[in-house]
Backbone bond lengths (Angstrom), bond angles and torsions (degrees), N, CA, C in turn:
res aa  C-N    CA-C-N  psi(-1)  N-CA   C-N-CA  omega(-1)  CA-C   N-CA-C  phi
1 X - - - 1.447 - - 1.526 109.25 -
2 X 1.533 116.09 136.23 1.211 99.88 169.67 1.380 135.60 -45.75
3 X 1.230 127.22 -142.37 1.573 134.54 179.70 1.599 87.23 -108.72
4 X 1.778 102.66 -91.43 1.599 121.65 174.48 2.157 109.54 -4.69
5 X 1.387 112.40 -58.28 1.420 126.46 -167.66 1.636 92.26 -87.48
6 X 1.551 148.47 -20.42 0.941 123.89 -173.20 1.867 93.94 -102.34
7 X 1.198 130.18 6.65 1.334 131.43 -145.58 1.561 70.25 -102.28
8 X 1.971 124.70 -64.74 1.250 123.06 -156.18 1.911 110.42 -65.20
9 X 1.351 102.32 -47.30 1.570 133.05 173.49 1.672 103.09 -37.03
10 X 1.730 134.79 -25.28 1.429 135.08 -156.14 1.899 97.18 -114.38
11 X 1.199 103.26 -8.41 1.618 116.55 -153.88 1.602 81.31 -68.94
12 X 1.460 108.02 150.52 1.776 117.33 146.36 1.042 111.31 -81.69
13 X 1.752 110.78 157.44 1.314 110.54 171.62 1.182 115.08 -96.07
14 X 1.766 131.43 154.97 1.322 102.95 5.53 1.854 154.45 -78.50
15 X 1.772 98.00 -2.01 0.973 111.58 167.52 1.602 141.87 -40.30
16 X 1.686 112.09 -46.40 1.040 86.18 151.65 1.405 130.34 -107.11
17 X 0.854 155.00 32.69 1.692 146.66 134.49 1.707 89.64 -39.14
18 X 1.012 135.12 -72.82 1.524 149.68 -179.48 1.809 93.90 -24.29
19 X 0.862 103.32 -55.52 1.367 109.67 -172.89 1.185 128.05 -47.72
20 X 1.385 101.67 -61.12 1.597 139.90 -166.69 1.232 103.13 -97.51
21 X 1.487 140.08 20.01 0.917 155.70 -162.67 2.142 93.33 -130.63
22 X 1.314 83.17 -85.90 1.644 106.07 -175.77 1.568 89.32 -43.51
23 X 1.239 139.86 -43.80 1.707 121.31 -161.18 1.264 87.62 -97.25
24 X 1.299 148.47 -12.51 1.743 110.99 156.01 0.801 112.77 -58.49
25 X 1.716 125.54 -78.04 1.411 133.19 167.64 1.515 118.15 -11.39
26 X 1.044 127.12 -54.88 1.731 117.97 170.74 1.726 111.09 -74.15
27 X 1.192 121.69 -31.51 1.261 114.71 175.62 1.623 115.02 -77.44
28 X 0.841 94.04 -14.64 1.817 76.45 -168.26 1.857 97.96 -104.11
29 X 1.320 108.78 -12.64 1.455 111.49 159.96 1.246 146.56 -84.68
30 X 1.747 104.16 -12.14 1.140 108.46 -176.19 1.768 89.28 -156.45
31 X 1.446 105.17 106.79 1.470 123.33 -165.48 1.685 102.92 -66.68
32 X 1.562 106.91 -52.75 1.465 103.72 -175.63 1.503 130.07 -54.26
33 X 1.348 115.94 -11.89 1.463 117.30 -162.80 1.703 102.75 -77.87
34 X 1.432 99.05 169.35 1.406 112.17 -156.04 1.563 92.32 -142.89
35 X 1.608 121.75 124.63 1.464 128.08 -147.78 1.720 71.91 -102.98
36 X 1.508 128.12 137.01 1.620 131.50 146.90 1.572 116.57 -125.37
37 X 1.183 104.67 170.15 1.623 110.02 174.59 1.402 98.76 -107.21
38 X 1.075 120.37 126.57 1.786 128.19 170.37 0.998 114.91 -140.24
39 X 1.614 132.44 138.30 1.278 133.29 175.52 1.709 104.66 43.37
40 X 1.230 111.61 42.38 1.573 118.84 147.97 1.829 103.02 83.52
41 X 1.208 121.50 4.55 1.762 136.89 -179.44 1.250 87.41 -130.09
42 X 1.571 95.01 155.39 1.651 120.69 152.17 1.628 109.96 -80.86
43 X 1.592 109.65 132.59 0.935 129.68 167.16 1.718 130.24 -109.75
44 X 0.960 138.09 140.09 1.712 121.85 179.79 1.058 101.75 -114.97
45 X 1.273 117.76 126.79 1.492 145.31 158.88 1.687 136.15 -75.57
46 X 1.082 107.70 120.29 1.412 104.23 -173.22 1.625 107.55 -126.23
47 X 1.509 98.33 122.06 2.013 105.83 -170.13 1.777 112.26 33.33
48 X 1.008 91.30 55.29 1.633 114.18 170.19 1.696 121.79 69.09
49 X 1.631 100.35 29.08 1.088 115.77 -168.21 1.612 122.87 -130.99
50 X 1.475 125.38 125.79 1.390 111.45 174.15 1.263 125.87 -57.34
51 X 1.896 112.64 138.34 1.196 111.09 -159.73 1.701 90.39 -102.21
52 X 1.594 90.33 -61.80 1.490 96.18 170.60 1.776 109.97 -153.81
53 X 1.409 119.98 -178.54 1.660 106.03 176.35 2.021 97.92 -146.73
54 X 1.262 101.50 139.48 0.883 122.99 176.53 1.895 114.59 -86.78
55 X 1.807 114.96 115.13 1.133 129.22 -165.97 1.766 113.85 -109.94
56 X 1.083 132.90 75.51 1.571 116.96 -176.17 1.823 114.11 -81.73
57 X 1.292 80.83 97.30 1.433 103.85 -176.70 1.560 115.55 -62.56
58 X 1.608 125.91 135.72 1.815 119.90 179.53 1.757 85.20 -66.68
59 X 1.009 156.04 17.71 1.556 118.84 -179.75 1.557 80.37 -125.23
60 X 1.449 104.14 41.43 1.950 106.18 155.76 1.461 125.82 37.89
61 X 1.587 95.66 54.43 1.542 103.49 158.94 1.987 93.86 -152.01
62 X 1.326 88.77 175.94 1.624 109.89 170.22 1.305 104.61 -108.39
63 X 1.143 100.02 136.44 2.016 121.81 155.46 1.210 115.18 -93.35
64 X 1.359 112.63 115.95 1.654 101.56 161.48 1.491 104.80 -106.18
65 X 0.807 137.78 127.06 1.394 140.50 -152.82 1.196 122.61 -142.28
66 X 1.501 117.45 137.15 1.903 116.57 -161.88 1.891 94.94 -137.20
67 X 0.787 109.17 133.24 1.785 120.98 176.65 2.062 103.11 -60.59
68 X 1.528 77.19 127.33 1.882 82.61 -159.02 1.782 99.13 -69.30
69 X 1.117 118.08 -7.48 1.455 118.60 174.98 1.880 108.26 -42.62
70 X 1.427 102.60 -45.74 1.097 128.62 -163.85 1.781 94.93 -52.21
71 X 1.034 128.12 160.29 2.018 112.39 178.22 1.801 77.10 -111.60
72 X 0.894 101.99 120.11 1.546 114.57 154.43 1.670 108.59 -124.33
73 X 1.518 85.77 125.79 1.546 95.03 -173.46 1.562 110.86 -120.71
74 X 1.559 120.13 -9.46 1.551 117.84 178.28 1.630 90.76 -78.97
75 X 1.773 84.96 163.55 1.538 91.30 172.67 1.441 137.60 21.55
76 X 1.276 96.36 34.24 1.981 110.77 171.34 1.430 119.29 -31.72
77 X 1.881 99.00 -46.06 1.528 97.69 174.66 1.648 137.85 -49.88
78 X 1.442 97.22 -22.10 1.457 114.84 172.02 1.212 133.71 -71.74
79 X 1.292 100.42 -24.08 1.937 131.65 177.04 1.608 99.48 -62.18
80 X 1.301 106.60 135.85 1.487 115.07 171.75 1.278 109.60 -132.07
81 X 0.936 123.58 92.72 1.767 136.08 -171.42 1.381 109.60 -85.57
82 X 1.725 133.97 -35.68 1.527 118.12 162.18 1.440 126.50 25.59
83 X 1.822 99.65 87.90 1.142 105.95 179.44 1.340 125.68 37.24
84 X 1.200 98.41 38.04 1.960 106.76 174.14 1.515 109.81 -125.27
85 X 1.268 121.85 122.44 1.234 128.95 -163.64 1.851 89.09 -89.73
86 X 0.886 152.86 -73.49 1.689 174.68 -143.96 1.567 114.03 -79.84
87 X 1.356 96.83 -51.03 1.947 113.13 178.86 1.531 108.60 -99.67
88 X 1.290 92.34 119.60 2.150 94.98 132.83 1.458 118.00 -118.67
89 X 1.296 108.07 171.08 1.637 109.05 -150.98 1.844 96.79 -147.95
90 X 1.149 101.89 154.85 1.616 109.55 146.52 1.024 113.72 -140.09
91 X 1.335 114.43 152.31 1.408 122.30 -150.36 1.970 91.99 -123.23
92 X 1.175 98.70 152.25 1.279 122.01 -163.70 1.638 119.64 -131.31
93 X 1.459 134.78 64.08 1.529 137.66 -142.65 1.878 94.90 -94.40
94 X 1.532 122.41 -34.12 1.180 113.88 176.74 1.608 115.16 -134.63
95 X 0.896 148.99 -157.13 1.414 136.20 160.81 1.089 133.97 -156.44
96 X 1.399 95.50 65.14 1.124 155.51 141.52 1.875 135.04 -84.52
97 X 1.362 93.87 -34.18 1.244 133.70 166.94 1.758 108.03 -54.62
98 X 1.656 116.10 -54.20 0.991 107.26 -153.15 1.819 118.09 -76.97
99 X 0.688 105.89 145.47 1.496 114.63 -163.03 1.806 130.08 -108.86
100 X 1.128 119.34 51.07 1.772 154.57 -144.97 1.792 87.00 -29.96
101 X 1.325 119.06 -40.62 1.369 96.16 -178.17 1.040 128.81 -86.18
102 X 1.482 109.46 -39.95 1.667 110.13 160.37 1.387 128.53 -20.13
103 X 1.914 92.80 -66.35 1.355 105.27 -166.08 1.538 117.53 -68.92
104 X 1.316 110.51 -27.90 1.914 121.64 167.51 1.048 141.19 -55.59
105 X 1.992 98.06 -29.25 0.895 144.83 -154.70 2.144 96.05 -85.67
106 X 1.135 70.26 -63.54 1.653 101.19 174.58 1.903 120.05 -46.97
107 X 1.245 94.97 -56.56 1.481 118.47 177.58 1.223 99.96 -81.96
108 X 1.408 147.08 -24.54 1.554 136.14 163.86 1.337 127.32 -33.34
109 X 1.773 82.84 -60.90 1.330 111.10 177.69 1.861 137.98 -64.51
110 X 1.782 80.16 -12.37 1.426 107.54 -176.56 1.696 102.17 -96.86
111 X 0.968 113.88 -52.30 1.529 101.09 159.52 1.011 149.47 -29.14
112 X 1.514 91.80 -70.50 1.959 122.34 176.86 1.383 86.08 -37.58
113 X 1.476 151.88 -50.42 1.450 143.90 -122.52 1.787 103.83 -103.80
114 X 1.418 104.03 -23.03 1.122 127.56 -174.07 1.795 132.67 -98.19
115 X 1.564 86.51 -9.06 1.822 105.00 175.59 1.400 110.25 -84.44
């Protein structure tokens, strides 16, 4: 098994449902991406580039998280930047929470920048 799939695969729930949730949703939307383990998370890569990386945090939520360099301008309100100069994030506490357009919405935009 990879690293990335055994990293989500070890999670408690509800984290990973969160998980295994969020990597369909990016896989089946965006064919090119490439699932890695980096700096101890799965990250997705697009043409040799971070798209975004998935963080299951102990204070029981998920990060999906994109480097704020990036101009993301959909759904800003969703962005949680908290004292992070580099990252914005959305955070994910049940999943139920997750929100297919937002988050697509989000990662579109993170792409487009990266083709």
């Amino acid at each position: 098994m990879k690293p990335a799939e055994e990293y989500i695969l070890k999670q408690e729930e509800p984290l990973k449902s969160i998980l295994l949730h969020l990597q369909i949703l990016i896989e089946t939307n965006f064919k090119e991406v490439t699932l890695l383990y980096k700096w101890k998370i799965p990250f997705y890569y697009v043409n040799n580039k971070p798209l975004c990386y998935f963080n299951a945090t102990k204070k029981g939520y998920v990060d999906v998280g994109f480097y704020s360099k990036t101009s993301l301008k959909a759904y800003n309100e969703f962005l949680v930047l908290e004292k992070r100069k580099a990252v914005k994030s959305i955070r994910y506490y049940k999943l139920e929470e997750i929100n297919k357009e937002v988050l697509i919405s989000v990662l579109s935009e993170a792409y487009k920048v990266r083709l």
